[in-house]
N, C-alpha and C positions, 0 to 999 in steps of 0.2 A: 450505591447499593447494587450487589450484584446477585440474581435473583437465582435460584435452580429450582427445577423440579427433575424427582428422582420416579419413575415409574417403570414397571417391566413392559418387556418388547410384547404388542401385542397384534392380531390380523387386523387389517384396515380395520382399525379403531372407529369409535364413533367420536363426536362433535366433541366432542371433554376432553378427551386427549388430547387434541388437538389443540384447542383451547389452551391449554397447558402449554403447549410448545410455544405457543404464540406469548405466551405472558412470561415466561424463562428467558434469560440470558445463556445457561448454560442445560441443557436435557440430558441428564445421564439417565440409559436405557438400563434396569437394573437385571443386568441377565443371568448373575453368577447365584440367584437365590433358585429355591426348588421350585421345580414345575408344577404346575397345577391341570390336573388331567380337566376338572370340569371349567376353566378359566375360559380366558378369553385368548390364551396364547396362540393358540392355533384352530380358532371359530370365529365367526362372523356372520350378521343377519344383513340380507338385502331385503328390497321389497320387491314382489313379479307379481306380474296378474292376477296370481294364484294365491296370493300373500304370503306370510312371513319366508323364506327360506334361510335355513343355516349353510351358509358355507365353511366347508371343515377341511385342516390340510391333515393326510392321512401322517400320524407320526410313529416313531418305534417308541413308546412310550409304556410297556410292561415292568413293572417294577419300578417305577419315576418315584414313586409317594414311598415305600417301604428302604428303597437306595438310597433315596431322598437327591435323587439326578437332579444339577441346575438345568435349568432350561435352557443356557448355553450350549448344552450334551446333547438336546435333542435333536434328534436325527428324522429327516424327514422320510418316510414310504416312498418310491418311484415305481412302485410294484404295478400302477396305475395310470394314466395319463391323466391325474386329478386337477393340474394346473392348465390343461387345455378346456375340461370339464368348467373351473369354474372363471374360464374367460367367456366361454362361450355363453353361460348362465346371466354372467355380468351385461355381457353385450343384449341378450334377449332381453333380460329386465329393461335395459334404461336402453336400446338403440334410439327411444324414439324423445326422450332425454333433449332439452334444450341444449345443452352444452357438450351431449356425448361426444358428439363427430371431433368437438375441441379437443379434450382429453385424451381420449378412447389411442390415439396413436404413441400418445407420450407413457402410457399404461402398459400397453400390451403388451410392449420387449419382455416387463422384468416376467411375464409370465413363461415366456420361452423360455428362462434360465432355470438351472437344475443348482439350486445349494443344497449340500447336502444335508448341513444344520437347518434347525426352522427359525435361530435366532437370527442367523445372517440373512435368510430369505424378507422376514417380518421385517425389522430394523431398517433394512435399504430399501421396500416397499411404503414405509411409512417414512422416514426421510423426503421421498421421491414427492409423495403426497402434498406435504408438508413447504414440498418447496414451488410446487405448483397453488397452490393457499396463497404464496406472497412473503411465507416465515424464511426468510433471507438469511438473518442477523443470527438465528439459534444456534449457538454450538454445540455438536451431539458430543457425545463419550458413551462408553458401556462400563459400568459396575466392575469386569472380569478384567479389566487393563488397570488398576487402581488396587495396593494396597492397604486398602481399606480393612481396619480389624472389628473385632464385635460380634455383637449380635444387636435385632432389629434398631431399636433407639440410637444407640452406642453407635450404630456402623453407620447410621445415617446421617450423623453428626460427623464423624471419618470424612466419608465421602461430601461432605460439605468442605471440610476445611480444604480437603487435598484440591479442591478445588477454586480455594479461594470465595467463595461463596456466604452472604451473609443475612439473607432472604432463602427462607424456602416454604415454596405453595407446597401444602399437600390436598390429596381428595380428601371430601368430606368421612369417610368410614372411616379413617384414620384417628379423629378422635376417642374411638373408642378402648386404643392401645397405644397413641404414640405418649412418651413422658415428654409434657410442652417443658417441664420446671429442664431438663435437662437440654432446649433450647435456651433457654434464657440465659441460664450457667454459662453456656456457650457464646455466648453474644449474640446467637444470630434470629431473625427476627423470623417465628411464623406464622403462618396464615393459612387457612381452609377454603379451600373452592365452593361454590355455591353455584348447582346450575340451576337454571332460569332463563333458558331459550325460546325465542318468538318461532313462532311453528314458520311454514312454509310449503308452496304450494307441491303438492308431492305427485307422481304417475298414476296413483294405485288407494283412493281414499277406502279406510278412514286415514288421517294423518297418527305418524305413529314414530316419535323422537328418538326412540331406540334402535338404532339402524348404523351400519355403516356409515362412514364420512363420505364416500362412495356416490348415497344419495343425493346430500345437499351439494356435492362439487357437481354432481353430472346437472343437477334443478337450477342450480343459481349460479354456476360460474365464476366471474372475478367479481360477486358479492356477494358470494360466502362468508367472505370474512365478517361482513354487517351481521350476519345471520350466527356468529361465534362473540363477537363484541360486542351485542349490542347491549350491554350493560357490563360494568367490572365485576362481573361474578364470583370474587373472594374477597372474604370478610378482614379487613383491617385491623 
């Protein structure tokens, strides 16, 4: 069985995406759909002193929803030094971080890079992530390299076969819209994610699971992964 999950490029994700990566065979980054200005494309919560903060990459994103631009089009702002901004934010929340000084060196380069897209920035920062986790074995792809036809159901079955693929996780909101009978038609088997994560000792109580992956790699190091597995969190 060969498993995929298809999700769009998002900023350092939290623990579910991640999740995801680790349970896939094959992660196609779905980047060639429309951007979503209040998403998660280009935002992210850490935790500091002060609690919650968003970090946000500034984008050209005027007219995204009415153009209906994929979010492979978008283009990042350098009008600002935003990517020094939120290294430095990242470093004050967690310097003091069991495993920062670990990390904190293998991180920092992709912030000095200027890509002009926000997909290619996102994408190769969560790869980076992903591969510091222990996720070795996952083959990425992106959605915009794949002749893939359709629309939402239809193209996700596409992009399954072009890929060989006959397992596919999806997140749990997805029941709300995906057609499973047009899985089955297809042969391939699917399944819904279920999260249900054991908290973890955090900087900055109260404890708060909506956060950056960011958090739990700088807290627990190389047993993050316990803290992502520690139950098969999708329903069979």
């Amino acid at each position: 069985m060969t498993t995929c999950v298809i999700l769009q490029p998002s900023y350092i994700p939290w623990r579910g995406y991640f999740h995801q990566i680790g349970l896939a065979d094959i992660f196609v980054f779905y980047d060639d759909v429309q951007y979503d200005k209040r998403g998660w494309r280009n935002r992210n919560r850490i935790k500091t002193p002060h609690g919650l903060k968003w970090l946000t990459i500034p984008v050209h994103s005027h007219g995204a929803q009415t153009q209906q631009i994929p979010i492979n089009q978008i283009r990042i702002c350098w009008d600002t030094s935003w990517n020094e901004e939120h290294w430095r934010t990242i470093e004050y929340a967690y310097h003091k971080a069991p495993y920062f000084r670990q990390y904190a060196p293998l991180l920092e380069p992709h912030y000095a890079q200027k890509e002009l897209l926000l997909a290619d920035f996102t994408i190769e920062l969560t790869k980076k992530i992903a591969s510091l986790l222990g996720f070795h074995s996952t083959r990425f792809l992106r959605s915009s390299t794949m002749p893939a036809q359709g629309r939402k159901t239809d193209r996700l079955i596409e992009i399954l076969k072009i890929v060989g693929a006959d397992h596919y996780i999806s997140g749990p909101s997805a029941q709300n819209y995906i057609e499973a009978d047009k899985f089955r038609v297809a042969g391939i088997r699917l399944d819904y994610m279920r999260y249900n994560y054991p908290p973890y000792e955090q900087l900055y109580p109260p404890y708060e699971a909506q956060v950056s992956i960011l958090d739990l790699l700088f807290m627990t190091g190389p047993a993050a992964r316990r803290y992502i597995f520690a139950e098969e969190d999708h329903d069979a």
